[in-house]
Backbone as CSV, one residue per row, in Angstrom:
resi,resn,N_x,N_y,N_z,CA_x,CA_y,CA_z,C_x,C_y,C_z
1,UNK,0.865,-1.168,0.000,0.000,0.000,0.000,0.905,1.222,0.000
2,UNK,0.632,1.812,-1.028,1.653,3.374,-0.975,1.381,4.255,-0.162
3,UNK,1.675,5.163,0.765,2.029,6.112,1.545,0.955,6.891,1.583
4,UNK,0.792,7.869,0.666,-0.613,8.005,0.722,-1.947,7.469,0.808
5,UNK,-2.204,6.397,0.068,-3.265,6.019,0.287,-3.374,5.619,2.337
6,UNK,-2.139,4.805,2.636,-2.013,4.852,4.152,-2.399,5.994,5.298
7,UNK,-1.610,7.117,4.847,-2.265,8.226,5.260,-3.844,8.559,5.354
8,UNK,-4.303,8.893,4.062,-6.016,8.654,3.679,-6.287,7.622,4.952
9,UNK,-5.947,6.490,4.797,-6.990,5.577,5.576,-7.068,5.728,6.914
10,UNK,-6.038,5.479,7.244,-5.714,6.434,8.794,-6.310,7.560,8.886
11,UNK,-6.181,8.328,8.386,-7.529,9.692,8.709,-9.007,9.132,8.968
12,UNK,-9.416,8.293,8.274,-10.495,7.825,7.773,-10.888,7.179,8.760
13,UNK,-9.963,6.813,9.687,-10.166,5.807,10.711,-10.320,6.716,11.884
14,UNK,-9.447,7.773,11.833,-9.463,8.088,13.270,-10.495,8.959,13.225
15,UNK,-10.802,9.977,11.870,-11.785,10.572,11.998,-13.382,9.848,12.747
16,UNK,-13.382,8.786,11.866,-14.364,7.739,12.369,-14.424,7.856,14.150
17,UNK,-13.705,7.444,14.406,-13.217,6.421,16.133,-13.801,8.256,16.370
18,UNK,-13.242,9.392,15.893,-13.577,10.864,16.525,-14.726,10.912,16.823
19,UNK,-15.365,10.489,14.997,-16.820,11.262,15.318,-17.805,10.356,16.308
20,UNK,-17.127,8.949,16.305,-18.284,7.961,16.849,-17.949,8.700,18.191
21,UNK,-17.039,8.888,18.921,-16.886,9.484,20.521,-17.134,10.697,20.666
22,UNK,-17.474,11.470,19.857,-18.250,13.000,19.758,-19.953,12.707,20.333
23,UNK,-19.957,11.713,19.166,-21.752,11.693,18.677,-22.030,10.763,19.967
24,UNK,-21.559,10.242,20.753,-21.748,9.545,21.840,-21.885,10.400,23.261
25,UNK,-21.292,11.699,22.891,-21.168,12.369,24.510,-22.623,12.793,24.497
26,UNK,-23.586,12.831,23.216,-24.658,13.806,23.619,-26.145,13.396,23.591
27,UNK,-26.197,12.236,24.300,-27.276,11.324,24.059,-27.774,11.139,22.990
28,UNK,-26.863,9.917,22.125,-27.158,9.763,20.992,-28.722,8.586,20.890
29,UNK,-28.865,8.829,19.656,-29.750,7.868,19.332,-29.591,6.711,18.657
30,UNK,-30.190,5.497,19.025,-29.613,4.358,18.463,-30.538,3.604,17.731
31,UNK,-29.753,3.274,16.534,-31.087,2.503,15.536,-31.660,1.155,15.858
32,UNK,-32.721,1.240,15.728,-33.603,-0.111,16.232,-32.437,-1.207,15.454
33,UNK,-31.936,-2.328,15.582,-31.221,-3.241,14.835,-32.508,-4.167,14.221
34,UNK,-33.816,-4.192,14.461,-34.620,-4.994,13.931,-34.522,-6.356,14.775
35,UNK,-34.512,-7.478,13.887,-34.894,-8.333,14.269,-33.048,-9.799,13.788
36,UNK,-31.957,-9.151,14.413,-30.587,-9.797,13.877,-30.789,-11.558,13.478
37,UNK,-30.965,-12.147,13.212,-30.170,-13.254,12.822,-29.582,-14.444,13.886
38,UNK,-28.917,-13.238,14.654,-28.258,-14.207,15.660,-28.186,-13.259,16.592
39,UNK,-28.271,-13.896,18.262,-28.912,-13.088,19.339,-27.347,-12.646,19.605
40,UNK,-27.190,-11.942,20.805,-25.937,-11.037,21.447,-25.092,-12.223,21.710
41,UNK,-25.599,-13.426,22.396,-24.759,-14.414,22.837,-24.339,-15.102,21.730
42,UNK,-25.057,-15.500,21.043,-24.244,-16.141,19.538,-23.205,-15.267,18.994
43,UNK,-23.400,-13.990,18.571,-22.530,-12.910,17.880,-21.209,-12.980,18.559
44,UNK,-21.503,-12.604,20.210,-20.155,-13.026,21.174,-19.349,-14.175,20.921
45,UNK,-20.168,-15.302,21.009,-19.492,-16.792,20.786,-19.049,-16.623,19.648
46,UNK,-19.124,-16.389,18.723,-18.643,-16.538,17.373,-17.531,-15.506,17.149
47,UNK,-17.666,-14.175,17.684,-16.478,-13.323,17.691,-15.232,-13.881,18.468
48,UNK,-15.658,-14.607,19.626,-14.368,-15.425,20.521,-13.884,-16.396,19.481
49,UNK,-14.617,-17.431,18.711,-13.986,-18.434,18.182,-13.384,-18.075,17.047
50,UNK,-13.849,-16.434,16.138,-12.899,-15.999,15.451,-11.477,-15.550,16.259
51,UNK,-11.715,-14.829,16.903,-10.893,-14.142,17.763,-9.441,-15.469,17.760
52,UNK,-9.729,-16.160,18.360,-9.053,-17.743,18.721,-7.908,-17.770,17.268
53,UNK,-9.256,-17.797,16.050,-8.109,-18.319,14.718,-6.873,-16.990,14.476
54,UNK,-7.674,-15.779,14.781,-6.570,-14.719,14.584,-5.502,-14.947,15.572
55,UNK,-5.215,-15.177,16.931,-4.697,-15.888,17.859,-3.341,-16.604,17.007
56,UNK,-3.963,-17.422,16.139,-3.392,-18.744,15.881,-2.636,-18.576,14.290
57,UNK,-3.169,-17.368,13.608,-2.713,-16.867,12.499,-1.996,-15.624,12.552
58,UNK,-1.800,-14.901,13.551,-1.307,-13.520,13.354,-0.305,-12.975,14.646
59,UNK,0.370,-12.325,14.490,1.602,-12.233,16.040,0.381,-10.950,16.681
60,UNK,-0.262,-11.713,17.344,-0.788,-10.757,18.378,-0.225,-10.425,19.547
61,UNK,-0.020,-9.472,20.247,0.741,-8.774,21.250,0.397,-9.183,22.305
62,UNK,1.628,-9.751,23.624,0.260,-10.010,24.952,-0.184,-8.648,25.460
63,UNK,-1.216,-9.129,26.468,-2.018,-7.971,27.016,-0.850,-6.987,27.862
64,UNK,0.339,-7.695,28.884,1.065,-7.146,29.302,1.835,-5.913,28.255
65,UNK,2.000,-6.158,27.273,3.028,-5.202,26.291,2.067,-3.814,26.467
66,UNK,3.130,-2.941,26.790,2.658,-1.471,26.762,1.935,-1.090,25.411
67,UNK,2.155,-1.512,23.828,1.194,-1.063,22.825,0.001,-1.579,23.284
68,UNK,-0.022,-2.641,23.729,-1.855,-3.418,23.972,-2.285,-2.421,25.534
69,UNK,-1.433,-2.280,26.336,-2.099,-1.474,27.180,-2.517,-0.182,27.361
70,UNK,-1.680,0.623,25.988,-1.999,2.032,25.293,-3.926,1.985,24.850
71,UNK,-3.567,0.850,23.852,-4.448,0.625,23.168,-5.971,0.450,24.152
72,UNK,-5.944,-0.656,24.804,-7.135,-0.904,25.837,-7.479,-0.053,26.468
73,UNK,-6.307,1.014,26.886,-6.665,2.082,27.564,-7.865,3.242,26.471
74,UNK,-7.327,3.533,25.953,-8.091,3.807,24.798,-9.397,3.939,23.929
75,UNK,-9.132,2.608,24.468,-10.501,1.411,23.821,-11.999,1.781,25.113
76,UNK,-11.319,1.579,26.412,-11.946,1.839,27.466,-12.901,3.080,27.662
77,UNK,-11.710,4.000,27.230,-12.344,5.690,26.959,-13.290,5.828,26.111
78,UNK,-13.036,5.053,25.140,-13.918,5.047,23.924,-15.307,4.616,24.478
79,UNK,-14.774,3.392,24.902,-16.601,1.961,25.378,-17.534,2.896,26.673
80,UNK,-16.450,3.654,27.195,-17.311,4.196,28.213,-18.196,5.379,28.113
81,UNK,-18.350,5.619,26.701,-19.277,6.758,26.336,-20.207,5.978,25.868
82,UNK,-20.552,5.265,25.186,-22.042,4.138,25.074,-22.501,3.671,26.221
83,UNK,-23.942,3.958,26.010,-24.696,3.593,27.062,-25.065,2.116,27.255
84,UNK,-24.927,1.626,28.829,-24.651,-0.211,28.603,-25.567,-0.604,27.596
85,UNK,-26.834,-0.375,27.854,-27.742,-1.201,26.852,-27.365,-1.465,25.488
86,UNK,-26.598,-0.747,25.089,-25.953,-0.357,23.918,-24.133,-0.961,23.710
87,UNK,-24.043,-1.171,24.433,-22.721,-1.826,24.993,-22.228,-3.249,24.492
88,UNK,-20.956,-3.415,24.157,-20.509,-5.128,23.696,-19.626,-5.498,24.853
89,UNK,-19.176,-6.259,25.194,-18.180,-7.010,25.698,-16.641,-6.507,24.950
90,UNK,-16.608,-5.205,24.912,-15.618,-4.712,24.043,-14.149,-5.516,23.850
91,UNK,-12.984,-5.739,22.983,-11.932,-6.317,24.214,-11.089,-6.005,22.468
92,UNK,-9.681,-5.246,23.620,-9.239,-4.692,22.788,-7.886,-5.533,22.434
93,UNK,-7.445,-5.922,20.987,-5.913,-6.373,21.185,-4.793,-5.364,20.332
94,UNK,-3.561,-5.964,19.858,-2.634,-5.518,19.272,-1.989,-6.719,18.672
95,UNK,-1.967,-6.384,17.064,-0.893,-7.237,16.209,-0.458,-6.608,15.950
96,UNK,1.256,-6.862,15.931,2.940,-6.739,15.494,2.961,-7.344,13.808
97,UNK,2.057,-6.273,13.209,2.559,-5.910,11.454,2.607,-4.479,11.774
98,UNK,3.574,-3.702,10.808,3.727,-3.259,10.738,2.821,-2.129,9.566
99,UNK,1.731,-2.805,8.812,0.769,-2.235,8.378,-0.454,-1.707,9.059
100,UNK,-1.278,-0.754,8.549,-1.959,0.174,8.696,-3.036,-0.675,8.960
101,UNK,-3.819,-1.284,9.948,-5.022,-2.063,9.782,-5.757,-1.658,11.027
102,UNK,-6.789,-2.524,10.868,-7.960,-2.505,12.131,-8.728,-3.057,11.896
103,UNK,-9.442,-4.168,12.938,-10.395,-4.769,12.221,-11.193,-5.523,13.550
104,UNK,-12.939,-5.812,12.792,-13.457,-6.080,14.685,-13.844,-7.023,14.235
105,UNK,-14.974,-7.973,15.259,-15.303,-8.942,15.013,-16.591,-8.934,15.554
106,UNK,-17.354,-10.124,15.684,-18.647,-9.857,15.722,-18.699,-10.041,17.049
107,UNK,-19.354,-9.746,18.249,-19.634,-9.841,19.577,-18.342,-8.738,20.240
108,UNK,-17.702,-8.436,19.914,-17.168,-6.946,20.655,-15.189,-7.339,20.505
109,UNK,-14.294,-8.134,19.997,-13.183,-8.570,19.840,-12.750,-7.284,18.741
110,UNK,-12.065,-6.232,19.065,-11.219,-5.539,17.877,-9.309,-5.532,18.047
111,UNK,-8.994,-5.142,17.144,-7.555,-5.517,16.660,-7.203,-4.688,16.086
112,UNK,-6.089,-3.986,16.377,-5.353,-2.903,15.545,-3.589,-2.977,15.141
113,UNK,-3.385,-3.265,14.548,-1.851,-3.546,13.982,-1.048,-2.030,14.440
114,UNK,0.107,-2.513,15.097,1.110,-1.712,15.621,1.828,-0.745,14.693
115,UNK,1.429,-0.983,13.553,1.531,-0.195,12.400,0.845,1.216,12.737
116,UNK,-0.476,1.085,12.957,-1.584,2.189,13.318,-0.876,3.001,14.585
117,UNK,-0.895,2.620,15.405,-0.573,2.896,16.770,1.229,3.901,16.738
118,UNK,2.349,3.146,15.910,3.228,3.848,15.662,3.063,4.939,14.963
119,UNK,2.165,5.149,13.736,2.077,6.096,13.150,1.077,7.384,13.507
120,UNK,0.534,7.123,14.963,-0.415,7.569,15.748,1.041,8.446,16.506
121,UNK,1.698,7.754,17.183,3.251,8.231,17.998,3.912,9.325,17.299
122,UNK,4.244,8.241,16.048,5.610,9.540,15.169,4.764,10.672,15.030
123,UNK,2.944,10.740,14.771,2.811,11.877,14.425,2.346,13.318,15.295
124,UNK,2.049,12.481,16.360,2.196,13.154,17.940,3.092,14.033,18.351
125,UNK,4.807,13.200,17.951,5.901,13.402,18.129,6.111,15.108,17.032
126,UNK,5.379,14.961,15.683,5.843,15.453,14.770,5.089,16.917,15.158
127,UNK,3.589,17.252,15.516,3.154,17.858,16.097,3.374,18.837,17.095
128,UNK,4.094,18.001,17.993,4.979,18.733,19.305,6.038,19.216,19.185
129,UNK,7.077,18.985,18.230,8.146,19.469,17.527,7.697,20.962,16.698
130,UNK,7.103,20.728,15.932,6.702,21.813,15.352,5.666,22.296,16.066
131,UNK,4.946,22.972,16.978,4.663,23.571,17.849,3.135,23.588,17.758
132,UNK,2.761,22.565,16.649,0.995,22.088,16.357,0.697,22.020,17.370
C-alpha cells in the first residue's frame, strides 16, 4: 500500500473512532437493529472463536506489552461513552505488522496492527516538535 493512500486511511479511521466518541457524549440515538439473525450471545461466541483463529494466524501482542495497554486504555475511553444497553463485551488487542489495519469482530473482539498505533506516535511526536 503506498504512503498516501495509508495516510487517507488512517484519517479515515481516526476521523471515524472521533466522530463515533463525539456523537456519543450527547445522548445519541440508536437505531432499532430490527430483528438480527443471531442473538448477542451467539454474535459473542462466534467473535471469541474468530478471535481464537486470529490468535493462531497472526503475532498478536500479549495484554502485558505497553502497545496493547496504550491501546485498551483507549478502547476503554472510547466503550465508556455508550450507554450499557448499547454496549458489547468490548476487548481490545494488538498485532505486530507493521501495516496500517484494524479490524473487529462480531460480539465486541477488535484488533489494531502496531503499524496504526506507531504512526499515531511519530505523528504526535511530529506535532509537538513543530509547535501544532
Amino acid at each position: 500500500m503506498d504512503r498516501a493512500l495509508s495516510k487517507q486511511l488512517l484519517c479515515f479511521v481516526l476521523l471515524w473512532l472521533a466522530g463515533h466518541a463525539w456523537a456519543q457524549s450527547a445522548n445519541p440515538t440508536f437505531p432499532d437493529p430490527g430483528r438480527p439473525s443471531m442473538s448477542r450471545e451467539e454474535q459473542h461466541a462466534l467473535g471469541l472463536q474468530a478471535a481464537a483463529q486470529v490468535y493462531k494466524q497472526m503475532p498478536v501482542l500479549p495484554d502485558s506489552s505497553p502497545e496493547t495497554q496504550y491501546v485498551r486504555q483507549l478502547g476503554e475511553k472510547l466503550v465508556a461513552t455508550i450507554p450499557p444497553q448499547h454496549s458489547w463485551p468490548f476487548e481490545f488487542h494488538v498485532v505486530a505488522q507493521k501495516e496500517i489495519n484494524a479490524f473487529a469482530l462480531p460480539g465486541g473482539p477488535m484488533f489494531i496492527n502496531i503499524g496504526t498505533h506507531h504512526l499515531r506516535r511519530q505523528r504526535s511526536r511530529t506535532r509537538w516538535r513543530h509547535g501544532a
